[in-house]
N, C-alpha and C positions, 0 to 999 in steps of 0.2 A: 652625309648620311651614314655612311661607314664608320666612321669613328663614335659615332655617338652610338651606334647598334655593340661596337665592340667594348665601351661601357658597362654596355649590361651586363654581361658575363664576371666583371670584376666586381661591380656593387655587389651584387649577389653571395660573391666569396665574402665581402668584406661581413656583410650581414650574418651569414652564416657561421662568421671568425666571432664578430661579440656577442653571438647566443651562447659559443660555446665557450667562456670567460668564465675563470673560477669563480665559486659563490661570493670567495673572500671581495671580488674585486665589482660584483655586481650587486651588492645590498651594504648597506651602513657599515663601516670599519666599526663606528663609536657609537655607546650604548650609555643610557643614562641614568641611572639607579637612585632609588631615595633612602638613604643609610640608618636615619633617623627612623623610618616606615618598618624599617628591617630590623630594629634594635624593638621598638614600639611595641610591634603587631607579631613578630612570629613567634611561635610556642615557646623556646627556650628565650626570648625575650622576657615572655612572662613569666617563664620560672625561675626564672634571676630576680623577677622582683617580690614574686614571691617567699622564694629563700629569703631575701633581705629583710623583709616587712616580717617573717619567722623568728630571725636573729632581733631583728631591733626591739619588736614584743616581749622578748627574752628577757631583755636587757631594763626594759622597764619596767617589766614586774620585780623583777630584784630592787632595782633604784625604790621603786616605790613603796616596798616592803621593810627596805636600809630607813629611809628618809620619816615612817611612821615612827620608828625606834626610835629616833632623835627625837620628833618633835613630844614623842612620850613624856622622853628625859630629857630635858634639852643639858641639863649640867653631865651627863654622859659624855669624857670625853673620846672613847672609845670608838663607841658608836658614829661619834661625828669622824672621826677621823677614816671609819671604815667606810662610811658615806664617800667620803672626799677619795679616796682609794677608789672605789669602786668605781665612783665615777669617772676619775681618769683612766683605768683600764679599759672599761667600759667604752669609751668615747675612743680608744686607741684601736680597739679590736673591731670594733662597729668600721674605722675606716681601713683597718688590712682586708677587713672581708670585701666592704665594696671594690674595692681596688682589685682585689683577686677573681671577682669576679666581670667587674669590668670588663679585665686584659681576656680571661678563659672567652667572654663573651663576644668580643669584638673581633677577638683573632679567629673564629670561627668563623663570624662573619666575613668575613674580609677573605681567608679561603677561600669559602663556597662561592664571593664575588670571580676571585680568582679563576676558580675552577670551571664557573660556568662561561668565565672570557672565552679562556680557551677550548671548552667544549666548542661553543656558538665561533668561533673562529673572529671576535672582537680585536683591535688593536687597540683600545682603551675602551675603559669602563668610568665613568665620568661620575662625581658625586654629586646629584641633583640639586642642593643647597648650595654650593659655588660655581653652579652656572648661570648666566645672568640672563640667558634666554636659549631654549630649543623647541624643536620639533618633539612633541608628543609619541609619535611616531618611534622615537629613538628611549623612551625610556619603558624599561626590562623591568621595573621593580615586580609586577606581579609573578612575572614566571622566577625570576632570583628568591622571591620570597619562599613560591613551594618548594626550593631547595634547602632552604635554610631550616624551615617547619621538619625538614626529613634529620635534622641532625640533632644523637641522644647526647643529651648532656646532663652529668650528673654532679651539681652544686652539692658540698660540702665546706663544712665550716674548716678554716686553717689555723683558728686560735683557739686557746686554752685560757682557761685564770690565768692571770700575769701574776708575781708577785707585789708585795705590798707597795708603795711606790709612797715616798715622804711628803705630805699635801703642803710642809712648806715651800715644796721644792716650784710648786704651782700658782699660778696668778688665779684667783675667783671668780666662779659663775654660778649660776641657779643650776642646780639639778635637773629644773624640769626642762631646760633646752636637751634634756636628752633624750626626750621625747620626738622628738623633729629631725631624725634622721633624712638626708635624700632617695630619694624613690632608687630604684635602679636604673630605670629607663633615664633617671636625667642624668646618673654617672654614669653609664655607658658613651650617654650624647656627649657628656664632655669629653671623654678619651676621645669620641670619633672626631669630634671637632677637633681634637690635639692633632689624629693621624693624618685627619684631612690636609692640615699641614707640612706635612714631610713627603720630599716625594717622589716617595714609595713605601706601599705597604710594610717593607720588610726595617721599616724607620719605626715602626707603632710604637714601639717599647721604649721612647725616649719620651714621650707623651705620658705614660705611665709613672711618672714620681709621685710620691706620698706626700698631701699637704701636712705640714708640722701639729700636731697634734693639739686637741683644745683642752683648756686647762680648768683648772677645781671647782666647783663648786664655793660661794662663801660661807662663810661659819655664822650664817644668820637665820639657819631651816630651824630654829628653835625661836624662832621673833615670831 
């Protein structure tokens, strides 16, 4: 009977010892975020696709405006050759800007993932599309979002007219693929998908290379 009454007194310490346990070491280390949701849905997400769909309308009205001139005259070969110009510049600066903004956009994100680890005192922050199953319980995206929603970001264009560029130097395509730019949300998702792959954030920028540029129009907008 003695010994077991001298028990008591220790349980009690023990009890007393892991209520008073760091926060770190009594709730989730790992947090699980939807990066795609973040790019998607928060304000500066959409103002990157905004700018974009800006730039790309831009870009069409000129083409479309180039490409009337031709079909006016088709024996103009001036005209077609500025068509062919324009639209590989056109097609080149359309993808510096997505790409430039991809990177401004994603590295933001990825920050503010950052930054709220270490506020909330996380040992990882987990990308919800490469985990193959979790607790709900574990995934942060809506509070990571109003932090993201809080950061001003201001899209500006990084190109100019290019010079004229030789359209023999180019292999042929229809003009009006120049129409059909990608959204921003789905070039941002692809850089995040690249980052997702390195690992660590501070790798992002190898994910970031510029696909080879598309080439001319053919000399058939007067058929």
């Amino acid at each position: 009977m003695f010994k077991r009454i001298a028990l008591l007194p220790l349980l009690v310490c023990c009890l007393m010892l892991g209520a008073c346990l760091p926060d770190s070491q009594s709730k989730n280390e790992i947090a699980v975020v939807d990066l795609g949701k973040l790019i998607r849905d928060s304000e500066p997400g959409k103002q990157a696709q905004a700018f974009l769909e800006g730039i790309q309308e831009d870009f069409n009205a000129r083409l479309m405006a180039q490409q009337k001139k031709v079909q006016a005259n088709p024996d103009d070969q001036k005209a077609m050759q500025a068509l062919e110009t324009m639209y590989v510049s056109m097609q080149q600066r359309m993808q510096t800007e997505e790409q430039n903004v991809s990177n401004n956009l994603l590295e933001q994100i990825l920050q503010t993932v950052k930054t709220f680890r270490q506020a909330k005192g996380y040992k990882a922050v987990l990308r919800s599309e490469g985990v193959v199953d979790y607790d709900a319980a574990l995934d942060v995206t809506p509070l990571v979002l109003d932090e993201v929603n809080k950061l001003k970001m201001d899209f500006k264009p990084v190109t100019t007219d290019q010079p004229a560029m030789e359209p023999e130097a180019v292999a042929p395509k229809t003009p009006e693929k120049a129409q059909s730019a990608a959204p921003a949300a789905e070039a941002v998702q692809g850089q995040a998908d690249k980052a997702a792959a390195q690992p660590k954030p501070e790798a992002k920028a190898d994910a970031a290379k510029t696909e080879s540029s598309e080439t001319a129009p053919a000399k058939a907008a007067g058929k």
